[in-house]
C-alpha positions in Angstrom: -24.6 106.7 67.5 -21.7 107.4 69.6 -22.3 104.1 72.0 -23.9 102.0 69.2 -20.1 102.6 67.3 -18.7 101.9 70.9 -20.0 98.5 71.2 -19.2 97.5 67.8 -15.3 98.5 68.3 -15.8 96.2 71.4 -17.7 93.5 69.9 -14.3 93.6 67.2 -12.2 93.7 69.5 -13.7 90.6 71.5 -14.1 88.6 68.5 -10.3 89.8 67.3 -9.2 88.7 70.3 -11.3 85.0 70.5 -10.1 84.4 66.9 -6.6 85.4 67.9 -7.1 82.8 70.9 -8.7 79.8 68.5 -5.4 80.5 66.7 -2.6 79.7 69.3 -4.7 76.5 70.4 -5.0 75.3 66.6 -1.4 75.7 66.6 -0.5 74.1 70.3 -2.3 71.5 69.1 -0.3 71.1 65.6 2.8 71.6 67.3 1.6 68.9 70.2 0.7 66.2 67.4 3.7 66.4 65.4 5.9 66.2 68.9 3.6 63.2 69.4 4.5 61.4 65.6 8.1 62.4 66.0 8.3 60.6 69.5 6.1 57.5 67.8 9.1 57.0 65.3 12.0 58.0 67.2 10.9 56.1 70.9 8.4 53.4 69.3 10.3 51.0 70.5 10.6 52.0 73.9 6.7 52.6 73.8 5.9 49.4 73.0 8.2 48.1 75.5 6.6 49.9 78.4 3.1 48.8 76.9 4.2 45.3 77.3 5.5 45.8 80.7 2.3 47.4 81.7 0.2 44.2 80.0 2.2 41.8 81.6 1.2 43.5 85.5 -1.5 41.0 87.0 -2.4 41.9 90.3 -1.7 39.4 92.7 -2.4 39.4 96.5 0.1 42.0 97.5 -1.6 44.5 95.6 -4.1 46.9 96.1 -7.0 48.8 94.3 -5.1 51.5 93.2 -1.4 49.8 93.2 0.8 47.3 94.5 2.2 46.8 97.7 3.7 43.5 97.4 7.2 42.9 96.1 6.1 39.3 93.9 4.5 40.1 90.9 2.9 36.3 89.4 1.2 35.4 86.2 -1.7 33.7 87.2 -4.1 36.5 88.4 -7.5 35.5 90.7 -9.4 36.2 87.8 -10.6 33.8 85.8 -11.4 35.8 82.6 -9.5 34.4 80.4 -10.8 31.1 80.8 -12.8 29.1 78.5 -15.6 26.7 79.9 -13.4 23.8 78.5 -10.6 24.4 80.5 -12.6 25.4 83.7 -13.9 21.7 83.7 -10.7 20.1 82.5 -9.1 21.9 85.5 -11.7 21.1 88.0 -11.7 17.2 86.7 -8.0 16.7 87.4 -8.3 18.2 91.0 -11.4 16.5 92.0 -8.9 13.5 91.2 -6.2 14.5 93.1 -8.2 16.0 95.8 -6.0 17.9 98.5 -2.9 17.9 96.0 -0.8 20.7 97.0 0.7 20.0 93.7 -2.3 19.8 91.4 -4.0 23.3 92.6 -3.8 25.8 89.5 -2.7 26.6 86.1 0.8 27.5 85.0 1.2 28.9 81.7 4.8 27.9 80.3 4.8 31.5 77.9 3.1 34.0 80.0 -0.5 34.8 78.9 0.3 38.4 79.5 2.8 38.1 76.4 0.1 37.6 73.4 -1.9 40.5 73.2 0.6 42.9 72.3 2.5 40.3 69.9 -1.3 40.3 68.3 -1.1 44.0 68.4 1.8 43.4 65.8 0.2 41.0 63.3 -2.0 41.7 60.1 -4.9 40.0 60.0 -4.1 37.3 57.6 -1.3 36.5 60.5 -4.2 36.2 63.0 -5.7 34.1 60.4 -3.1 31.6 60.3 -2.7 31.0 63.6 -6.4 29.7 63.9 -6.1 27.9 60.5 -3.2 26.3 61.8 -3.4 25.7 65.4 -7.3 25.2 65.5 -6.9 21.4 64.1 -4.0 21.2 66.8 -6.2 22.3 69.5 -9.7 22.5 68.9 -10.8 23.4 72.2 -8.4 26.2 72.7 -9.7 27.2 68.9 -13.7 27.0 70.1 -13.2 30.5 70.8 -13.3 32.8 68.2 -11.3 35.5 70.4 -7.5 34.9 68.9 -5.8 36.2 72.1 -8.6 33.7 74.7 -8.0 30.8 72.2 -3.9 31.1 72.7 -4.6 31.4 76.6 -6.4 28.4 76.8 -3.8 26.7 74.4 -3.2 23.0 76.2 0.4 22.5 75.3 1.2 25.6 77.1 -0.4 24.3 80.5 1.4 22.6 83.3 -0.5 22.4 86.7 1.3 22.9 90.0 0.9 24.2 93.0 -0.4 27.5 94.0 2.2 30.7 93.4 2.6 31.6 96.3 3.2 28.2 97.9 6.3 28.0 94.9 9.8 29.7 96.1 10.6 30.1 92.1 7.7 31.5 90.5 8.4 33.3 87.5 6.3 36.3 88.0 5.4 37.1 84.2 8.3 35.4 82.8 8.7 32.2 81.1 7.5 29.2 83.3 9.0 25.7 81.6 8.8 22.4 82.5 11.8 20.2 83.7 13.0 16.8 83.8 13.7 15.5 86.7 17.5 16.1 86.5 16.8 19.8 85.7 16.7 19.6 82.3 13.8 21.7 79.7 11.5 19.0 78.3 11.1 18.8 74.4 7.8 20.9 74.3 8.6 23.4 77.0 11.8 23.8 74.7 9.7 24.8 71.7 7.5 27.0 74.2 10.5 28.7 75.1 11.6 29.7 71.1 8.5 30.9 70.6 8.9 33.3 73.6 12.7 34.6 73.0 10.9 35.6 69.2 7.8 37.0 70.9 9.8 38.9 73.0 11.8 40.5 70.1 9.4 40.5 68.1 7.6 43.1 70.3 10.7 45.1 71.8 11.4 45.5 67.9 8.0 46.6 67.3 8.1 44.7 64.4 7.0 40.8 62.7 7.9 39.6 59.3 6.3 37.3 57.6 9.4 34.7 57.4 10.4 35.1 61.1 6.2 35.1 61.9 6.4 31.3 59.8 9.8 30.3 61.3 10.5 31.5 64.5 6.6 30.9 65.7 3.9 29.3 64.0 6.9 26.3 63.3 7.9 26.2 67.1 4.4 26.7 68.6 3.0 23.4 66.0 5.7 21.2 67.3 4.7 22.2 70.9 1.1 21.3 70.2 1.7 18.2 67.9 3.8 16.7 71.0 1.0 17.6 73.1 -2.0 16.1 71.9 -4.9 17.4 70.7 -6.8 17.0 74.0 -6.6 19.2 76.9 -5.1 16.5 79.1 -3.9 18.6 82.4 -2.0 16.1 83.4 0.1 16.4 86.5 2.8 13.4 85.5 3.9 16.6 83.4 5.5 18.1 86.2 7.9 17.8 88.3 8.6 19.6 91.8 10.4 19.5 94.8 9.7 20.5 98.0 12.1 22.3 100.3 11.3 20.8 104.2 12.6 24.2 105.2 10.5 27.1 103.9 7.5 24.1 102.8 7.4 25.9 99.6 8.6 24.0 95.9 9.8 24.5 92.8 11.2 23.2 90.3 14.4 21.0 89.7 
């Protein structure tokens, strides 16, 4: 009787002390999620900035599997992931025509295509909608794609083929990437290109996209960029403009 009452004290005890246990994690954990909602809405912003930073990495030649040792950071990546079969071939057409063209080599994309997954992140869906109901007629190929973020990567108007990044001494990294006139100055679509990025870029530091500024600041801007356009791919290297520095054999832009 004696040890029989001995090892049910114990067994009391244990379970006491494993409830006591289940207690303090239940409230770690309570205490840990509401540190976690109070950061969300006093550092959101800041969160979503870093996210955006983080998206905008592509890893370029400098870096390596598990970081980067090189000091330029560019945009156009060696994968080809985000390309859609339309553009492969467009691209492939216009070299084949130029063959050996240090100047028609790769893709440039004037707003970074690092930038429109997390300003998708922002959107409601009837947003995402519109942007297929109203682009898709502008660019059908881009829009053959059902995948919102692929079909705004392999938007035409904001293509300009150049040479290679590393053979450039003023690539933008992830940055905006426009087109110039000869005498320097931002061509008419580029322009637009570049309004819809300053609003992307706000729009996502401020974690935030009303409907107005969504209709305004991009839809507006980005139809005028692909109305000047065309509605064919049309990689066409008369587009661009570049000069080439006998020094350092690199170019850029004027």
């Amino acid at each position: 009787m004696h040890a029989q009452a001995s090892s049910e004290a114990e067994y009391a005890l244990a379970r006491s002390r494993r409830d006591t246990r289940r207690g303090e994690a239940s409230a770690a954990r309570a205490s840990a999620d509401g540190a976690m909602l109070a950061l969300q809405r006093t550092a959101g912003n800041a969160a979503v900035t870093a996210m955006v930073q983080r998206s905008r990495h592509e890893h370029g030649d400098g870096c390596g599997p598990t970081g980067c040792g090189g000091s330029g950071v560019v945009q156009r990546a060696k994968a080809k992931d985000w390309k859609l079969g339309s553009t492969s071939t467009e691209l492939a057409a216009v070299k084949a025509s130029h063959p050996g063209d240090p100047l028609v080599d790769t893709l440039h994309h004037i707003i970074p295509k690092s930038l429109f997954q997390p300003f998708l992140a922002l959107l409601s869906p009837s947003q995402v909608l519109q942007i297929t109901t109203d682009l898709a007629p502008l660019a059908p190929a881009a829009f053959s794609s059902p995948n919102t973020d692929k079909a705004l990567k392999n938007l035409p108007a904001n293509f300009r083929i150049g040479p290679r990044p590393e053979d450039r001494s003023d690539d933008p990294g992830s940055g905006l990437d426009v087109n110039t006139t000869a005498s320097g100055s931002t061509t008419p679509r580029s322009e637009q290109l570049e309004n819809v990025y300053n609003y992307m870029e706000a729009a996502i530091t401020a974690g935030a996209v009303t409907q107005t500024d969504f209709d305004t600041l991009f839809l507006a801007p980005m139809i005028d960029a692909c109305t000047q356009h065309g509605t064919a791919i049309n990689i066409d290297p008369a587009r661009a403009t570049w000069i080439n520095d006998p020094a350092t054999g690199k170019y850029h832009k004027p």
